[in-house]
N, C-alpha and C positions, 0 to 999 in steps of 0.2 A: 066241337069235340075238344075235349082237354088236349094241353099238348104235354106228352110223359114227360116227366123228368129225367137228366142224366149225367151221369158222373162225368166230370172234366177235371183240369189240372190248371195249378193258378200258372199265369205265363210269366211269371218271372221267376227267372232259370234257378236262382239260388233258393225259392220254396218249393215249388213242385208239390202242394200238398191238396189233396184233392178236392174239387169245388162241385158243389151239386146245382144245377141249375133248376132254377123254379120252373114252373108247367105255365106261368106267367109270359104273354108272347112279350115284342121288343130286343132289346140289348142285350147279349148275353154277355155277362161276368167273365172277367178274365183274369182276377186278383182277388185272393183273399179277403185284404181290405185296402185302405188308402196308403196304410205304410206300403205292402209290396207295390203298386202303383209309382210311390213316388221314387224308390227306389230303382223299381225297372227302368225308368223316364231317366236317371241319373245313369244309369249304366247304358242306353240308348246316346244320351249323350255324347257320352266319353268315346262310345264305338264310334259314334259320327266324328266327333274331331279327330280322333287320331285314324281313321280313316281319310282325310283330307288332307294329312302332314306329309310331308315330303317323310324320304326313310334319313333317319342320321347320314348328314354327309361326313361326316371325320374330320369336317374341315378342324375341329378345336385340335386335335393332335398332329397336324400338320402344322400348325401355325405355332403351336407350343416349342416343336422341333426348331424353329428359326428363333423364337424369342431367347432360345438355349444358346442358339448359336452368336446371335447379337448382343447377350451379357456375355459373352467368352470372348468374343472379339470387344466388346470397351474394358473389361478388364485387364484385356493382355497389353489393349491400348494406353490404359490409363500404367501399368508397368511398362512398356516403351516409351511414355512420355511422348505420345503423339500431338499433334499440335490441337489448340480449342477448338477449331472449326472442327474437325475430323470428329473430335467429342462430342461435341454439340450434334453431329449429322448421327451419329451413333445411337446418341440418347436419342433424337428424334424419330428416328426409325426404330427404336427399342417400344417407345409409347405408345405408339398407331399401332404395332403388332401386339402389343398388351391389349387395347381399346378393343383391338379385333378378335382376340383371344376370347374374350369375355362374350361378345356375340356371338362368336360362334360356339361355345361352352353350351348358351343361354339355348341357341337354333335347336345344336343336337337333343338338348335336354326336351326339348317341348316334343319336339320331333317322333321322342323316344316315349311319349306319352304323361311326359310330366303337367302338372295342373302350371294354370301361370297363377292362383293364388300362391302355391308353395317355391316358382321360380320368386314374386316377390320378396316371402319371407327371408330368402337365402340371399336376394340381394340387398333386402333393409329397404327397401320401397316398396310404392303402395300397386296394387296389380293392375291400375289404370296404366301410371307411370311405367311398368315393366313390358305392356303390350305396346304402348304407345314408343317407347325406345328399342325395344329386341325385337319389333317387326319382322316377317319373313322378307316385306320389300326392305324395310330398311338397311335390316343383315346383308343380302344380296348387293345391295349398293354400296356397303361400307368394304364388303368381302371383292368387290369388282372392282374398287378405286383403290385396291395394295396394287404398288408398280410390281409387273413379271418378274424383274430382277433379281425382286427381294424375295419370291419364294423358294430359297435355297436354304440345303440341310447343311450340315456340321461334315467336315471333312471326317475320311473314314478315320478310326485311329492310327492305322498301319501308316499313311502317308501325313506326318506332322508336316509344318512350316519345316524345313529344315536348313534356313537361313533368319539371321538375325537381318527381323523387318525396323529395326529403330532407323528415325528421321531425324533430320535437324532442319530449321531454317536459317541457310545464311544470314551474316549478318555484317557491317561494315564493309566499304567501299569495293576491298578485294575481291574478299566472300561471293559480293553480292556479281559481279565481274565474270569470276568464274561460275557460277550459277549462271547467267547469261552463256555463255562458252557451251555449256553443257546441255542447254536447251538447243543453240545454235545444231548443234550435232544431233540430239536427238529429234527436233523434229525433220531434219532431212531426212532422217531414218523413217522416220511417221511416213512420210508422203511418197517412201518408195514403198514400204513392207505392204507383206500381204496380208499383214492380220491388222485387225484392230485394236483399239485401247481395251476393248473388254476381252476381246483372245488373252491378248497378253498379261491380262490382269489374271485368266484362269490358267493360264499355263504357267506364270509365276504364282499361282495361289493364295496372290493381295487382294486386298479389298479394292475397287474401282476405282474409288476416290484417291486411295493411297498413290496409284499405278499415274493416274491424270494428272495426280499434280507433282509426282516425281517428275515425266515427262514433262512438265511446262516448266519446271525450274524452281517452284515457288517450292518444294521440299528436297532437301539432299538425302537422300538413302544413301543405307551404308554401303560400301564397296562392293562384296558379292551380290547380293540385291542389285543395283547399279548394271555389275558384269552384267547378271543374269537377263537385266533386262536389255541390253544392248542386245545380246548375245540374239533372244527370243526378234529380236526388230533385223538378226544378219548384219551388225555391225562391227566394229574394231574394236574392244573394250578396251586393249592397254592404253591405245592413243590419250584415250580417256583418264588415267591415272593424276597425271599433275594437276587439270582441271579440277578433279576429283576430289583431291589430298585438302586440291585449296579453297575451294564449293565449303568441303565439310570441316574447316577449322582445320583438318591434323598439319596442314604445311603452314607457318605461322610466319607473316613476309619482314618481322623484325628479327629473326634469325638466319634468315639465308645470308647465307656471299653473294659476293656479285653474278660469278659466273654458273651459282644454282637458279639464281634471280633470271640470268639472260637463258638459261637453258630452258626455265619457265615460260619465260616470253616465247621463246621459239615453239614450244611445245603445244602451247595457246594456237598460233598462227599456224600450225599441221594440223590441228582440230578446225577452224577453221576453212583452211584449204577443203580437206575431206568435205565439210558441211557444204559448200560449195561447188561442191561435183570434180573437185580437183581439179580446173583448168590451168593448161600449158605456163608455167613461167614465164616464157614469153611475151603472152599475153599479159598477162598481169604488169609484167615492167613496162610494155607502152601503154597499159590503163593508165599505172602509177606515175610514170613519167622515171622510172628508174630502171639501172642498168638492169641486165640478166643476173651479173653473179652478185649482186646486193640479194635482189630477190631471192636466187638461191642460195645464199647466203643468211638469207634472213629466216627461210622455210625449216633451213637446216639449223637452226638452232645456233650459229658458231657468229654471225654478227649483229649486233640491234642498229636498225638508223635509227639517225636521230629523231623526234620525232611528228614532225610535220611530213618524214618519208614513211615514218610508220603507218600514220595515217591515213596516209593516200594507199598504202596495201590494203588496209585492213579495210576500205571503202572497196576497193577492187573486188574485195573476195566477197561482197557483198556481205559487210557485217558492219554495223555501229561503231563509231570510232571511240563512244564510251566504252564499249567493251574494254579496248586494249589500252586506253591509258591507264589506269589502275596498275597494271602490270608493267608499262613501260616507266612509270613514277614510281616505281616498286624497283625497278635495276636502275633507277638512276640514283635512287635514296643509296640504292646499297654501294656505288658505284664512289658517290660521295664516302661513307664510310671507311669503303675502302682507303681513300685518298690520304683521310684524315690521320686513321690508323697510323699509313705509312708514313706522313709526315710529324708526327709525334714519336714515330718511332728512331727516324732518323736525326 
């Protein structure tokens, strides 16, 4: 018996135009011709890949938000005149978040149903080359190995820096002395507080690196910056002042007198004390082998020994005795001067 014929529809969605099937048994026809066929097969395709895609993560506009924030911070650096290592870690970390930028751009794009022939064109490679490098593993591993740290945004606008973050590195003998002085002091501070180096880098609102190597000594920030950071560690900031003046160039040791010279020194050896958990006078004069009222004499800013007695304080308080020659060769120069003065005057 014949088998009737009967009206059907090609199955690819965009003709829909009617298809008669022969009385012929077998395969029944499901396309016009071989164009809708191949056509269909391309749009089955594409339903299956982007069926298999992750949905857009957003990571590319998260990650663009830090590269923003990492040119404004070398820029503001590079007007601070911050030091080359700091640049160089800047640019460094500017690159990788570029690098990563670009993957993840690449991920959401495919993600979102783009062809990787047209991701090549747009990246000027060939579409081997563009699957073989924007992988979804390889995305995933480039986007896993950014350190936590670094995924931070752009402070809000309402709350700016609103201290001047410029640094300097000491330099010659004194400089370098009281940079010594001032790490002495701050890290006592380190190893009682309760926060850490990266608390305190976000509650002063510096960059990590800046905050690590103000505290180790190896950069002098400026004096508020400085306060501030004492302040955030529960410590004395004025004590800190003369160290401070002389750390960052402003106290220049060819211009003092003698007795701003010894009042230096004295101020030196109370920074000191403090960094040392402030024990008894007392004590200290039978470490040193010297009286009581030298010692407090000397704490106090009002006599300098000489200094093999200096020495042996400045050992007691458990500090390096390069620290305080600088400064005691510093009241003796001026001491001389004095001298000369007087006696050319006379």
């Amino acid at each position: 018996m014949a088998v009737p014929s009967r009206l059907d529809q090609c199955s690819y969605s965009s003709c829909r135009k009617p298809l008669t099937q022969t009385s012929k048994t077998g395969r029944r026809r499901r396309y016009c011709d071989a164009s809708c066929r191949r056509r269909a097969q391309t749009a089955r395709d594409r339903a299956r890949r982007t069926g298999t895609r992750t949905r857009p993560t957003g990571h590319s506009s998260a990650i663009a938000a830090d590269v923003h924030t990492l040119a404004q911070e070398l820029v503001e650096g590079q007007r601070r005149r911050i030091p080359l290592e700091m640049k160089l870690k800047l640019a460094q970390l500017l690159n990788r978040d570029i690098t990563c930028y670009v993957a993840a751009a690449v991920q959401d794009e495919w993600a979102a149903g783009e062809t990787w022939s047209a991701i090549a064109s747009a990246a000027g490679t060939t579409e081997a080359s563009a699957r073989a490098c924007w992988s979804e593993v390889n995305v995933a591993g480039l986007l896993a190995a950014r350190p936590a740290r670094h995924r931070r945004r752009a402070q809000p606008q309402s709350t700016p820096h609103p201290l001047d973050w410029a640094f300097t590195r000491p330099t010659g003998p004194l400089q370098r002395a009281a940079a010594r002085v001032l790490q002495e002091y701050l890290s006592s501070l380190r190893r009682t507080a309760p926060v850490s180096t990266g608390e305190v880098a976000r509650l002063a609102g510096l960059p990590d690196d800046a905050v690590t190597l103000s505290l180790g000594g190896e950069l002098i920030a400026s004096w508020p910056v400085t306060h501030m950071l004492v302040t955030i560690l529960s410590g004395q900031p004025q004590i800190l002042r003369t160290a401070w003046e002389t750390a960052s160039g402003e106290r220049q040791p060819d211009t003092q007198s003698e007795s701003e010279a010894r009042r230096c020194l004295g101020d030196v050896l109370q920074v000191l004390h403090l960094a040392a958990g402030e024990p008894e006078p007392g004590a200290l004069a039978e470490e040193a082998l010297l009286s009581l009222t030298t010692v407090r004499a000397a704490l106090a800013g009002s006599l300098v020994p000489d200094w093999p007695a200096t020495r042996r304080l400045t050992v007691a308080l458990g500090a390096e005795p390069s620290i305080m020659q600088p400064f005691w060769d510093d009241w003796a120069c001026a001491g001389r001067s004095r001298d000369e003065s007087n006696g050319g005057v006379s």
